[in-house]
C-alpha positions as CSV (number, residue, x, y, z in Angstrom):
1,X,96.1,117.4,110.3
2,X,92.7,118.2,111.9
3,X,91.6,121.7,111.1
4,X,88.3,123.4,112.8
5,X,86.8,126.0,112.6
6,X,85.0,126.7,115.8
7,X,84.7,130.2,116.2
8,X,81.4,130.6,114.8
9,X,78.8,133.4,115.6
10,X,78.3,133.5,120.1
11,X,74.6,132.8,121.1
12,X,73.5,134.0,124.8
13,X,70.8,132.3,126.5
14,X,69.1,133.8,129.7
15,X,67.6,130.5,130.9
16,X,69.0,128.8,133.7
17,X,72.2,126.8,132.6
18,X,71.4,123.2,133.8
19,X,74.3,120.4,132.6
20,X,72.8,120.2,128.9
21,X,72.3,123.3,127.3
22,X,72.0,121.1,123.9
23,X,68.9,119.3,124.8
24,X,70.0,115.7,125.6
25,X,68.6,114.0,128.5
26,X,71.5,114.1,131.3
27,X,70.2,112.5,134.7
28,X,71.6,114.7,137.4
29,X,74.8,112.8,139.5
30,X,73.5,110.3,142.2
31,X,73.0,106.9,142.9
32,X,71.6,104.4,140.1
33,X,69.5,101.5,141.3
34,X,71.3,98.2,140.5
35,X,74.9,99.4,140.5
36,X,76.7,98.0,143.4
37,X,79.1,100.8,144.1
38,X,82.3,99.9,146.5
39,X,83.0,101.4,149.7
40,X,83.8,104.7,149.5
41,X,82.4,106.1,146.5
42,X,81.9,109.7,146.4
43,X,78.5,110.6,146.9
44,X,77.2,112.2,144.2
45,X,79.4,111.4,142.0
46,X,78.0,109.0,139.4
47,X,77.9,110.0,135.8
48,X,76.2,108.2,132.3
49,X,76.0,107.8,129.1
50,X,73.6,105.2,127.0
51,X,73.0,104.0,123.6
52,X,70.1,101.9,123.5
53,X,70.7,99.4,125.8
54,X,73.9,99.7,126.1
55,X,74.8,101.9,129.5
56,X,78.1,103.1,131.5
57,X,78.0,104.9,134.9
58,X,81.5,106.3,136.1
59,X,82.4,107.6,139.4
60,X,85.4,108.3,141.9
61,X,85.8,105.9,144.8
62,X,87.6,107.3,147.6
63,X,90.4,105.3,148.8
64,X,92.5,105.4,152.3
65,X,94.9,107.9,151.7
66,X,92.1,110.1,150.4
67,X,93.2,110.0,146.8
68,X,90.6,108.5,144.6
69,X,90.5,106.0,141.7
70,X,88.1,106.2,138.5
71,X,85.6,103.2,138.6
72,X,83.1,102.4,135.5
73,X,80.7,99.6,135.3
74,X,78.5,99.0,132.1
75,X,74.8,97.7,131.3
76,X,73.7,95.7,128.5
77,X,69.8,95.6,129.3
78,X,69.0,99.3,130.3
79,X,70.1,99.5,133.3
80,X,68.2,96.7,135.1
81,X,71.7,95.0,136.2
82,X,75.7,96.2,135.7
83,X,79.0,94.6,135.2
84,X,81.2,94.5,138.6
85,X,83.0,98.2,138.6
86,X,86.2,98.4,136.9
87,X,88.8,100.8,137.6
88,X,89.4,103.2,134.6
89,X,92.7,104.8,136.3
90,X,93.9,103.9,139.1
91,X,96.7,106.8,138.9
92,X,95.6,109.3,141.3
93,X,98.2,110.7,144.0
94,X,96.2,113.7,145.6
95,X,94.8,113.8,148.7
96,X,91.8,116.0,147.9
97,X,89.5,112.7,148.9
98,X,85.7,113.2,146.9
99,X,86.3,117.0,146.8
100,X,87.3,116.9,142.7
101,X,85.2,117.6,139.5
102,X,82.7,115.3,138.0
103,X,84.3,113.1,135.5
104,X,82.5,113.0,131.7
105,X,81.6,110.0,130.0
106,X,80.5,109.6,126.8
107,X,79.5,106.0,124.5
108,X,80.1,106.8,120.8
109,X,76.8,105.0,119.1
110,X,78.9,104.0,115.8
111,X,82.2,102.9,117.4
112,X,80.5,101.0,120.7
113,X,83.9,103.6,122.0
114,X,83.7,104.6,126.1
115,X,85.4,107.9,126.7
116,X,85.8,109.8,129.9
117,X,87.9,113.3,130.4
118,X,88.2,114.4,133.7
119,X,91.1,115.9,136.0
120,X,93.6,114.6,137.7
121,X,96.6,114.1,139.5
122,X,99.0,111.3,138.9
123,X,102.5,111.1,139.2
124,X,103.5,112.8,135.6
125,X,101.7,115.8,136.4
126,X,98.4,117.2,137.2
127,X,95.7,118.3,134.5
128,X,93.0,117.3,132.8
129,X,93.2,113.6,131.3
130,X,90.9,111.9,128.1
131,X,91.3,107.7,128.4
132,X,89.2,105.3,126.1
133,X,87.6,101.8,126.4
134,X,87.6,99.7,123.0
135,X,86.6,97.2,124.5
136,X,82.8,97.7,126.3
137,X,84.7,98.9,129.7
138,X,86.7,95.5,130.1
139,X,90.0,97.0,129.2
140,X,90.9,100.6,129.0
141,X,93.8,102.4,127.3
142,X,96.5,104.4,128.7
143,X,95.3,108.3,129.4
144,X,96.4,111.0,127.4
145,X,96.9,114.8,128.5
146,X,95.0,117.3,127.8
147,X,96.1,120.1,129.3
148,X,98.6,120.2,132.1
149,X,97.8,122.7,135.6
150,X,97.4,121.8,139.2
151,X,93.9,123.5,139.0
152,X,91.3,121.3,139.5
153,X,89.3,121.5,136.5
154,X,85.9,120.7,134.8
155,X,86.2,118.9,131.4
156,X,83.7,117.3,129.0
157,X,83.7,115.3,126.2
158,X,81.8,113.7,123.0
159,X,82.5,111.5,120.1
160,X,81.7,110.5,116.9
161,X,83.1,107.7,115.1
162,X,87.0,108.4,115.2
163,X,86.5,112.0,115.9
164,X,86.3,112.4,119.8
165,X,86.8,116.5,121.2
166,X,87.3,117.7,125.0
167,X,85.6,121.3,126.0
168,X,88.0,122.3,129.7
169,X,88.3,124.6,132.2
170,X,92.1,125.9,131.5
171,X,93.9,123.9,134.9
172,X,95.9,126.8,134.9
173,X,96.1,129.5,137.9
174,X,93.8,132.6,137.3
175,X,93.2,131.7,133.6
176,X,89.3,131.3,133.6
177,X,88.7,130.6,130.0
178,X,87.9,127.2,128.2
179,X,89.8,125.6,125.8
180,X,89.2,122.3,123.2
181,X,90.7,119.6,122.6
182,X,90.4,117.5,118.8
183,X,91.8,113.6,118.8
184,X,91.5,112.0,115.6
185,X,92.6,108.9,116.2
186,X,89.9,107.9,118.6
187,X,91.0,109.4,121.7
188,X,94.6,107.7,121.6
189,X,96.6,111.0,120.4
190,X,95.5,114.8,120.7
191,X,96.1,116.5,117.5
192,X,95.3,120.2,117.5
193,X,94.1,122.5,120.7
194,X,91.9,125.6,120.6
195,X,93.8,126.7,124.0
196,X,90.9,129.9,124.4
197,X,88.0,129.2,122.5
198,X,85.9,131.3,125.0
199,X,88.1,134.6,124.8
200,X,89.5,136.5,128.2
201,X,87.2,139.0,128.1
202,X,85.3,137.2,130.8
203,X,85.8,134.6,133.6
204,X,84.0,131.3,132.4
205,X,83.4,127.9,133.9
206,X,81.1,124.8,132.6
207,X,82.1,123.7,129.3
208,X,79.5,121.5,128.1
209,X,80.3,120.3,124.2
210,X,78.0,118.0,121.6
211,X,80.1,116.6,118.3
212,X,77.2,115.9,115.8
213,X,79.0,114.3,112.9
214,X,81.4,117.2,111.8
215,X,79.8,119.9,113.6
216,X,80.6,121.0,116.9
217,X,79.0,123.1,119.6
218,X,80.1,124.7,122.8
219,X,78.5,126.2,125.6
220,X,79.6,127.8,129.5
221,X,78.8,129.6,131.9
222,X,80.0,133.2,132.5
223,X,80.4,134.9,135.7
224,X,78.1,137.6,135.4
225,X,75.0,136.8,135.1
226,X,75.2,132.8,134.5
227,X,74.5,133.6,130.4
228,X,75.2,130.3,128.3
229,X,77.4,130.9,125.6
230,X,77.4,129.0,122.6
231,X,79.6,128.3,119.8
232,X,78.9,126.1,116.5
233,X,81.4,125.2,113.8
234,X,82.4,122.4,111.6
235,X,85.4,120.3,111.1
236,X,87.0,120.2,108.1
């Protein structure tokens, strides 16, 4: 069983919360030169993640009925040229067009592993959703739940090795915490939840997460005053 301990010592920060509170170079959502988007991608919506050379963008394309499917395309020379966008899932029954959270994508540098958590809402029940790529983007397996809630809600994730962990916005009405999420088994299963890691005390949005080999860290945003709040621990 995975055990963590995550409830370390809470650090608030006054600075402005921007989308990576740990440092790492996030380029805000937007178009990228050289990706040849189809027709009715949400503007704005474009999300990366890099090793080296390697490169994924993900975004959600817009489709007729106004629900929306999850497209990814991947670079193999820095992002002078992508792959033709495939779609991630496809399972999507809402109607709420390109008004929907950012999806989060992360490569794992030891695995060559694609992971993306973001919410949905498919036919066996809203929430927020974790689906892998072994294969460089070319075939993805079948999404796993997270957590289960018609709210929409903001997710993120990172990976290391077989160790992969989700920080979400509860999708649950007039909950307003975060919660985690621990796969072992790279992303195919979830194996233990921290269903509050951030405490009710306070309304909180944001979760932004960073998996360093066993240790973890945690950040959001509260209501009152936009403080980042951070949490460290280690896997065990």
């Amino acid at each position: 069983m995975l055990v963590a301990n995550v409830m370390g010592s809470a650090v608030e920060d006054r600075r402005t919360m921007t989308a990576n509170p740990f440092g790492r170079v996030v380029p805000p959502p937007g178009p990228i030169p050289g990706i040849s988007v189809a027709a009715g991608a949400c503007p704005g919506s474009v999300v990366t993640t890099e090793s080296g050379a390697e490169r994924f963008a993900g975004w959600w394309a817009s489709r007729p009925d106004s629900s929306a499917a999850l497209m990814v395309s991947r670079s193999v020379d820095g992002g002078a040229s992508w792959s033709p966008p495939a779609v991630a899932d496809a399972r999507d029954r809402s109607r709420r067009g390109c008004a929907r959270p950012l999806p989060s994508i992360t490569l794992d540098r030891v695995t060559g592993f694609v992971h993306l958590a973001y919410f949905l809402e498919p036919a066996e029940g809203a929430g927020v959703w974790l689906i892998h790529s072994m294969e460089h983007g070319a075939m993805w397996h079948s999404a796993v739940p997270v957590a289960f809630g018609a709210d929409p809600a903001e997710a993120d994730v990172a990976a290391h090795h077989d160790t992969v962990v989700v920080a979400y916005e509860s999708p649950n009405a007039n909950e307003g915490w975060i919660g985690l999420a621990f796969s072992s088994t790279d992303g195919h299963l979830i194996d233990w939840r921290i269903p509050e890691i951030s405490g009710r005390s306070v309304e909180v949005t944001g979760p932004r997460i960073e998996l360093a080999g066993r240790t973890v860290k945690v950040a959001w945003i509260t209501q009152r005053g936009a403080l980042v709040m951070l949490r460290t621990g280690a896997l065990q």
